[in-house]
C-alpha positions in Angstrom: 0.0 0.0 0.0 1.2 3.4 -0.9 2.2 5.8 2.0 0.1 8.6 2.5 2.4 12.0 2.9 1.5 13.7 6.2 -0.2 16.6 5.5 1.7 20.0 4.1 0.8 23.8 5.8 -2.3 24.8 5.0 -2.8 26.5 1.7 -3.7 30.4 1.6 -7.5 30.3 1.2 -7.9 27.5 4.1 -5.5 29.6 6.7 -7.6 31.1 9.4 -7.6 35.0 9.9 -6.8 35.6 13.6 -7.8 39.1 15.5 -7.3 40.3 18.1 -9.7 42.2 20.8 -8.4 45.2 18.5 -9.1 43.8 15.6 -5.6 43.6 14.7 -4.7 40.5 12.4 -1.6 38.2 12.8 0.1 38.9 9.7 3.9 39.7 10.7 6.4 37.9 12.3 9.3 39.0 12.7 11.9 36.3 13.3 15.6 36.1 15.4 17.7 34.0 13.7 20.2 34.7 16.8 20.8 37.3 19.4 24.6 38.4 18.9 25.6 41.0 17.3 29.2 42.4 15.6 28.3 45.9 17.1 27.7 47.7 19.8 25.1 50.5 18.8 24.9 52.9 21.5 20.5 53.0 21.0 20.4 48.7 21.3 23.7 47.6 22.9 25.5 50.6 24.7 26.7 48.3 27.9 29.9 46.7 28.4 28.9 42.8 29.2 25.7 40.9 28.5 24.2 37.3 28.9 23.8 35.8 25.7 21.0 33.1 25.3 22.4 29.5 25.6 23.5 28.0 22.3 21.5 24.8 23.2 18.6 27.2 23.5 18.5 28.7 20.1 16.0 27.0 17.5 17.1 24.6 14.7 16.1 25.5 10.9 14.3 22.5 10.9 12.2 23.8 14.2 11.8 27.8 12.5 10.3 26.1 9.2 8.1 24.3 11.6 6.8 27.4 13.5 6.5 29.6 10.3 4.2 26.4 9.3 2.1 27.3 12.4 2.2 31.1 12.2 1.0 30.9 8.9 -2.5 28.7 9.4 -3.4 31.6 11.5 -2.8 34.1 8.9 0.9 34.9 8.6 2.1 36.5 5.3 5.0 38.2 5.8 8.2 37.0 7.9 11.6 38.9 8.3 14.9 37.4 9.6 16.2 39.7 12.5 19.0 39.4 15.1 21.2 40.2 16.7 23.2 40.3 13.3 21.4 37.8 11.3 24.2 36.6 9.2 25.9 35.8 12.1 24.2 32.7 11.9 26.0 30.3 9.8 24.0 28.8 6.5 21.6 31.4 6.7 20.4 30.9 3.1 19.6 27.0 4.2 16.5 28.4 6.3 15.6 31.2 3.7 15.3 28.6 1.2 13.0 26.6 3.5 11.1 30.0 4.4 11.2 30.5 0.5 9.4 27.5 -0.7 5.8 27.9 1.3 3.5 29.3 -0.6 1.9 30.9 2.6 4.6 33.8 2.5 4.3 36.6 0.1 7.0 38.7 1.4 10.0 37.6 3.2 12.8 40.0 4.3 15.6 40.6 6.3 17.2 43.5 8.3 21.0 43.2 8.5 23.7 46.0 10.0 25.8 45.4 6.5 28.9 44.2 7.9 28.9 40.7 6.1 26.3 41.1 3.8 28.6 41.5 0.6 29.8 38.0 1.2 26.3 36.8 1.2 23.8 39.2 -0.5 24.0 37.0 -4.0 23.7 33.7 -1.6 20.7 35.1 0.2 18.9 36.3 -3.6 19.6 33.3 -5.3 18.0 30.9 -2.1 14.9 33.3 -1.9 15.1 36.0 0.3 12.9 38.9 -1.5 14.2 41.8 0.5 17.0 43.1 2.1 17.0 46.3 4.7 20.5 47.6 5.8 21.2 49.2 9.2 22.9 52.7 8.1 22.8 55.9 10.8 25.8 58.1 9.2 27.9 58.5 6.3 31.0 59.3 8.6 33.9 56.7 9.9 34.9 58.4 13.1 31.2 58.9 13.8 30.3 55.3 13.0 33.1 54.0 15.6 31.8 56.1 18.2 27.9 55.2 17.7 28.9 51.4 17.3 32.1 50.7 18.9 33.3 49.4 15.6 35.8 50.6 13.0 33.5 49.3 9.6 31.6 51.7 7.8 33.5 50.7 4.9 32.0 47.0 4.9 28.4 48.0 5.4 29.2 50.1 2.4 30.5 47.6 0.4 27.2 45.5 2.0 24.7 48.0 0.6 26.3 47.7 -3.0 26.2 44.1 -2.6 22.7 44.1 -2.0 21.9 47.0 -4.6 23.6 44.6 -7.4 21.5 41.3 -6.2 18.2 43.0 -5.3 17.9 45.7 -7.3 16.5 47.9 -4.7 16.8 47.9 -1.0 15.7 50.0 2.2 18.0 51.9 4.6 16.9 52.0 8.7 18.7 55.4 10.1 17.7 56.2 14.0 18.1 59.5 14.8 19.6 60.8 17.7 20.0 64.8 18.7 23.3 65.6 19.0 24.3 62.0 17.7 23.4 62.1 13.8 20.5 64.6 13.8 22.7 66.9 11.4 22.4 63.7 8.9 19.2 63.7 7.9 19.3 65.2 4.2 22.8 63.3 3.2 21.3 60.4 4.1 18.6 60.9 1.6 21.1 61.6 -0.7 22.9 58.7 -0.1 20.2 56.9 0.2 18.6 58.4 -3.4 22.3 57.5 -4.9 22.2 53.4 -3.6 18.7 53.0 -5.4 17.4 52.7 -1.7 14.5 53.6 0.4 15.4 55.8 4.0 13.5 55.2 7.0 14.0 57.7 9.6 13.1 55.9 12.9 12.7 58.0 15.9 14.9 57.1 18.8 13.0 54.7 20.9 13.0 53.5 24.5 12.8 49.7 24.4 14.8 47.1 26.2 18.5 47.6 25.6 18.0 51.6 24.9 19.4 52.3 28.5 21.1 55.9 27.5 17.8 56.9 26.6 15.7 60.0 27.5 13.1 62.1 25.3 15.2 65.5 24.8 17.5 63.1 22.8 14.5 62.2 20.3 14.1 63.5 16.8 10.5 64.0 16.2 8.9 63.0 12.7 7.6 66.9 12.4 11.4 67.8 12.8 12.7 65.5 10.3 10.0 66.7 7.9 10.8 70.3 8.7 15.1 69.9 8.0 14.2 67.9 5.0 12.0 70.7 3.4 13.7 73.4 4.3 16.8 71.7 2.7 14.8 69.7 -0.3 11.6 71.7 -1.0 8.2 70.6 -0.7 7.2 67.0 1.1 4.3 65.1 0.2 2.5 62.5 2.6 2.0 58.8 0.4 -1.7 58.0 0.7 -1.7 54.3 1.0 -3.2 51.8 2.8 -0.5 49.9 4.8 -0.1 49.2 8.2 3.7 49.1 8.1 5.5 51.0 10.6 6.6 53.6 8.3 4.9 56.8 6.9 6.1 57.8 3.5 6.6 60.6 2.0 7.4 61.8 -1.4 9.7 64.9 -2.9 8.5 66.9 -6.1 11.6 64.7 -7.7 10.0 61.7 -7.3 12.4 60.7 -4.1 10.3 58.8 -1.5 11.6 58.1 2.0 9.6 56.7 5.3 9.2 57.6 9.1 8.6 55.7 12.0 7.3 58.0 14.5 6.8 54.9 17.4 7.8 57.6 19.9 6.4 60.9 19.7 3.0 58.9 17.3 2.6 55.4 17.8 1.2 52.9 15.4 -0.2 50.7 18.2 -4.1 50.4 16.6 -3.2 49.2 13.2 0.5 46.7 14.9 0.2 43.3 13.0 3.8 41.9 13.8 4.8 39.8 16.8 8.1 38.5 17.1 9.7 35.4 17.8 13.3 35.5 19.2 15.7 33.0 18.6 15.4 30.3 21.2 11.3 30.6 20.1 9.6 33.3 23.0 7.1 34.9 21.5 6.4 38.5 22.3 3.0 40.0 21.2 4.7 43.8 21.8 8.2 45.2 21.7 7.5 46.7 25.2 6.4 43.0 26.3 7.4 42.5 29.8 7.0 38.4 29.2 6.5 35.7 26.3 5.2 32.7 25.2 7.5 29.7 25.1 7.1 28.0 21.6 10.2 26.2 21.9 8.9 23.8 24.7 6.0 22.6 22.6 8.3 22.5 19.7 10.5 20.0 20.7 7.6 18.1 22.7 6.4 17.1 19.7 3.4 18.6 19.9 1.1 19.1 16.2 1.7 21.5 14.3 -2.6 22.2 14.8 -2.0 22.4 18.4 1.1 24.8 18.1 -1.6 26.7 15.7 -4.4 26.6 18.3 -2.1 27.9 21.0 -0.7 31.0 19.0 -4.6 31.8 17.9 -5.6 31.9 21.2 -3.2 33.7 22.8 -3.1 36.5 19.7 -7.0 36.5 20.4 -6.3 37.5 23.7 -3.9 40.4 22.9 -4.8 44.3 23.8 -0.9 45.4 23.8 -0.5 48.8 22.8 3.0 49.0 24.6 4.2 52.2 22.8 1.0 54.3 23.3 1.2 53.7 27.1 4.5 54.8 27.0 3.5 57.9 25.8 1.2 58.6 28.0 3.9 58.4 31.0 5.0 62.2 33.0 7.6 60.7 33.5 9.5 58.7 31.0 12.5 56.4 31.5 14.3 54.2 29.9 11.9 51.2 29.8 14.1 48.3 31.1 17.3 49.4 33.7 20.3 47.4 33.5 19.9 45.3 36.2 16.8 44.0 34.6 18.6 43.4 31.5 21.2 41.5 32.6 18.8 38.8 35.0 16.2 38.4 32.0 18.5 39.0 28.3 14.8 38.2 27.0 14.2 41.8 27.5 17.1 43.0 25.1 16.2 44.9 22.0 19.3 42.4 20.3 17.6 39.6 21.7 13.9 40.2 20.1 14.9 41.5 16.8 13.7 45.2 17.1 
């Protein structure tokens, strides 16, 4: 008798759509592929020593595919691979061709500090991947060594031409910092405008990891407008219906760049993405005090419809609106202090793939 061949994930018109009590769908995950990192940005990873998650810990290929498989029966379309440093993790292209070859997934990215990525951008295309977004907060060396404790703007460099030459097209992630890289803004539009890349401004935020953080060090989104017209000439908002991060924006020369204004105007009411970090917690919110531990049920066995049931009725269950609240504190502090950080490294930005 011929075997029957258990059965695949579900296809796209069988997935169930999950809400939550906001009416938010599950359609993002963003996905740690590891927690360390080859810098030491001063907004995600200013202190000298951390605990990194135990290498035993951290999920196999085998066990991510499996997951997606899950995320995606309750409506997941859309995964990026975060860090840490991503390509940090060795064979990264074996698990973006897995991640490549569901049909579920209509959009699968990855976010990357630049560093390695010209060894591997033509690696990453040719197993898959469909995007690439480079880390890139100034143009200048001396400035670059001071905001990352590493000498190697020259590589991400190189790593953005890389990825320019495989993908075509690419977006740039700048946080801006007064007094850091605030003076910035409009040559990294140029730059960005000369790479064939989209810039996102994101304003300086104060999640796990951010422990140098305070508000008068936050760029808003009306003052990066403002620098950018004044400099540029007239900005126009994208009308679009999206409910990524970003608001874009348009010059008269055709130039688009994004915002993400999670500080000073959260997104909170229209946040789809959830992220899984890399020994499998899931956190509903980047200001998430606590998880869910996938990685147990995982490697218990357990079916993938159970894994499924479990993530739908949890993301049911979700009101987080973890940057809005934020907002509405007198008196605002960094949101995890070190000592916290170092008992639970669950609560680093590195750790949960920002």
């Amino acid at each position: 008798m011929r075997a029957v061949p258990p059965p695949g994930p579900p296809r796209l018109d069988e997935r169930r759509r999950v809400a939550d009590r906001l009416g938010r769908p599950l359609r993002n995950l963003r996905l740690s592929v590891t927690d360390r990192c080859n810098l030491r940005c001063q907004y995600c990873m200013p202190e000298e020593e951390y605990v990194w998650l135990p290498r035993e810990d951290l999920l196999h290929f085998e066990e991510m595919s499996r997951l997606v498989d899950a995320f995606t029966g309750c409506g997941v379309d859309k995964v990026r691979l975060t860090g840490g440093e991503p390509l940090l993790r060795r064979d990264l292209p074996t698990l973006v061709s897995l991640l490549a070859a569901k049909p579920a997934l209509r959009d699968l990215a990855m976010t990357t500090n630049g560093i390695l990525l010209s060894d591997h951008a033509k690696a990453l295309k040719q197993a898959g991947l469909h995007r690439v977004t480079v880390s890139l907060d100034t143009l200048q060396p001396d400035r670059f060594k001071a905001l990352t404790r590493q000498n190697a703007l020259d590589a991400v460099l190189s790593g953005i031409r890389a990825a320019r030459d495989a993908f075509g097209r690419l977006k740039l992630d700048a946080v801006v910092i007064r007094g850091v890289n605030d003076d910035e803004i409009v040559s990294l539009l140029d730059f960005a405008r000369s790479a064939n890349a989209e810039l996102r401004y994101i304003e300086y935020m104060d999640v796990g990891g951010a422990t140098h953080w305070s508000m008068d060090k936050v760029v808003s989104r009306t003052e990066i407008l403002d620098q950018i017209a004044r400099a540029c000439g007239p900005v126009e908002p994208v009308v679009e219906e999206s409910s990524a991060p970003a608001d874009r924006f348009r010059l008269r020369d055709g130039t688009a760049f994004g915002i993400i204004s999670s500080t000073t105007d959260p997104f909170c009411r229209s946040c789809d993405r959830s992220r899984v970090t890399a020994d499998g917690m899931w956190y509903l919110c980047l200001y998430a005090s606590a998880g869910i531990d996938l990685r147990r049920p995982l490697r218990d066995g357990r079916a993938l419809a159970e894994i499924g049931a479990l993530i739908e009725s949890v993301w049911q269950a979700r009101t987080d609106r973890g940057a809005e609240t934020r907002l509405t504190l007198r008196d605002r502090r960094p949101f995890v202090p070190v000592s916290a950080l170092r008992a639970n490294p669950h609560l680093e930005m590195h750790t949960r793939g920002g």
